[in-house]
Backbone as CSV, one residue per row, in Angstrom:
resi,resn,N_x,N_y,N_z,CA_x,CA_y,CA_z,C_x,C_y,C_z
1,UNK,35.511,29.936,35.563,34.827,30.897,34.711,35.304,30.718,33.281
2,UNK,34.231,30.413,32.578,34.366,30.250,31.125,35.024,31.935,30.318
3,UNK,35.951,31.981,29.360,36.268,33.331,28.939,35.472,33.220,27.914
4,UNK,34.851,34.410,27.432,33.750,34.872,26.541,33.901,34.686,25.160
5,UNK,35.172,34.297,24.662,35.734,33.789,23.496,35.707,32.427,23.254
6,UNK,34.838,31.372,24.108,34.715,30.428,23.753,33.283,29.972,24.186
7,UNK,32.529,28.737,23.772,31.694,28.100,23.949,32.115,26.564,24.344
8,UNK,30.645,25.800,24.636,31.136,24.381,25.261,31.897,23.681,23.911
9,UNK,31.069,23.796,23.170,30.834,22.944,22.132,30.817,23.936,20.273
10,UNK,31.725,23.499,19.588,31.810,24.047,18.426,32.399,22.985,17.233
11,UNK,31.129,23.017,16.084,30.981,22.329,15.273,31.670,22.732,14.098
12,UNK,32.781,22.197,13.701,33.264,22.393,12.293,33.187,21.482,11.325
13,UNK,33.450,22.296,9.853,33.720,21.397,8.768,34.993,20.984,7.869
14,UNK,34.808,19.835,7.220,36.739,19.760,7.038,36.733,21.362,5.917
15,UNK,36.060,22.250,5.087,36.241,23.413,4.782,37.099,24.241,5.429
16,UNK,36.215,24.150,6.793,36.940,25.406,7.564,38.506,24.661,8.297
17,UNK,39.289,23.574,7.907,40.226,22.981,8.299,41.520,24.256,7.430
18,UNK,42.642,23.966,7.989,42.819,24.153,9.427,42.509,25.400,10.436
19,UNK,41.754,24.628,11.347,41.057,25.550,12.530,42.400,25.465,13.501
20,UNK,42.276,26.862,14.153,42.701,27.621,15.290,41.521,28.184,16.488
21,UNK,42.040,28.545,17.567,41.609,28.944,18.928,42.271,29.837,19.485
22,UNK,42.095,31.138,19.506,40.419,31.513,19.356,40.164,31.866,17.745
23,UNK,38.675,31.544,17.302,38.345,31.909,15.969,38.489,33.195,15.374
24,UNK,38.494,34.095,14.370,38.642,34.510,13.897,37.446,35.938,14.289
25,UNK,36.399,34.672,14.546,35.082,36.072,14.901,35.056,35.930,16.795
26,UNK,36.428,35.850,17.475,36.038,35.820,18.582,36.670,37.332,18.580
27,UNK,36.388,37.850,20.186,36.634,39.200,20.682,38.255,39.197,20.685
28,UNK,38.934,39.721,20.282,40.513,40.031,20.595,41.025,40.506,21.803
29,UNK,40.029,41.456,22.610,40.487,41.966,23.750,40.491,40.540,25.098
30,UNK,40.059,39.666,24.952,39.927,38.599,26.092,40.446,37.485,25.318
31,UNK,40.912,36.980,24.186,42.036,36.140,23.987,43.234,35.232,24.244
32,UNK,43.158,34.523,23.917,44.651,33.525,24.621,45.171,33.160,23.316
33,UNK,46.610,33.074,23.259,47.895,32.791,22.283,47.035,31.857,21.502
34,UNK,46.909,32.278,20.069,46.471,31.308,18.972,47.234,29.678,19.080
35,UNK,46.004,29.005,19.106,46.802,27.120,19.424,45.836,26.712,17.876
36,UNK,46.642,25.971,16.990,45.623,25.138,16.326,45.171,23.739,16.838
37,UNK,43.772,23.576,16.245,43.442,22.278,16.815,43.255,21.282,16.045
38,UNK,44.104,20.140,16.325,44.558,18.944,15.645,43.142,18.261,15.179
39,UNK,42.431,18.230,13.878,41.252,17.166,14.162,41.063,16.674,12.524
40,UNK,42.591,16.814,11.837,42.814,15.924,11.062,42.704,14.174,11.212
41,UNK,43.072,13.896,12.445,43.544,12.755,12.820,42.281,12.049,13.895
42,UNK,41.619,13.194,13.743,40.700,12.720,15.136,39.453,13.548,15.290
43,UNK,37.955,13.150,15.096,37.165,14.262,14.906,36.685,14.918,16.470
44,UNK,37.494,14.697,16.830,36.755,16.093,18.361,38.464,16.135,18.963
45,UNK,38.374,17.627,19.486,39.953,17.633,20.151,39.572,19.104,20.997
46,UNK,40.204,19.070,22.013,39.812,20.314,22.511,41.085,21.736,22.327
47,UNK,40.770,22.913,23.051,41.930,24.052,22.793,42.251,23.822,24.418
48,UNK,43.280,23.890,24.825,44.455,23.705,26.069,44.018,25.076,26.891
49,UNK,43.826,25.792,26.143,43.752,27.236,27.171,42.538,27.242,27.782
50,UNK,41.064,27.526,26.576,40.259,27.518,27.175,39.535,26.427,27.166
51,UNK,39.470,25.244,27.025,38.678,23.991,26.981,37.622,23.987,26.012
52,UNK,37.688,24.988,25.084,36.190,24.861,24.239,36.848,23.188,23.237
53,UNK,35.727,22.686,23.003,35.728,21.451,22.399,35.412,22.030,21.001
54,UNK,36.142,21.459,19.920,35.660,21.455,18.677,35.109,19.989,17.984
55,UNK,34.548,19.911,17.568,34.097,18.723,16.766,33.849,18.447,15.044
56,UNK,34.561,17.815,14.616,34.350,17.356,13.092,33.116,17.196,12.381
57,UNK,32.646,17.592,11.773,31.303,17.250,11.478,31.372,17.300,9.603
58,UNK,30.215,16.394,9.030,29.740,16.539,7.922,29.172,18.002,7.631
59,UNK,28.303,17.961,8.087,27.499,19.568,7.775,27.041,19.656,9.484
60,UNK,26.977,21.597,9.386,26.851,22.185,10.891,25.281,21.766,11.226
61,UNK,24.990,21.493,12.658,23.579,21.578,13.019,22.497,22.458,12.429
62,UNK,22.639,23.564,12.469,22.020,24.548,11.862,22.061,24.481,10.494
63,UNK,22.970,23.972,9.671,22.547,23.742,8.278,21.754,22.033,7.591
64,UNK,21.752,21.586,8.597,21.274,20.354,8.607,19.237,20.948,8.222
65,UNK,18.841,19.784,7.363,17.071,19.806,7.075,16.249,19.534,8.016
């Protein structure tokens, strides 16, 4: 069972670097111990607790033309 504070797949930008897990706009009450995720070095890395994948990106899907 996936916890409600994460998704499969989440697209960042080097802006929003350095990223942590869980985000900032996730729920606090269902949470796991803040981990940052390494993706200086590497553009996709996942969070250990809950498996959501983050990925490096130029610009987000949704802001793409």
């Amino acid at each position: 069972m996936q916890s409600s504070n994460s998704s499969s797949l989440v697209e960042v930008t080097r802006e929003q670097l350095p990223l942590h897990c869980p985000t900032p706009d996730g729920p606090l009450w269902n949470s796991h111990p803040r981990v940052y995720i390494p993706l200086e070095d590497s553009p996709e890395a996942s969070c250990s607790y809950c498996g959501t994948v983050y990925r490096l990106v130029d610009s987000k899907s949704s802001e793409k033309s």
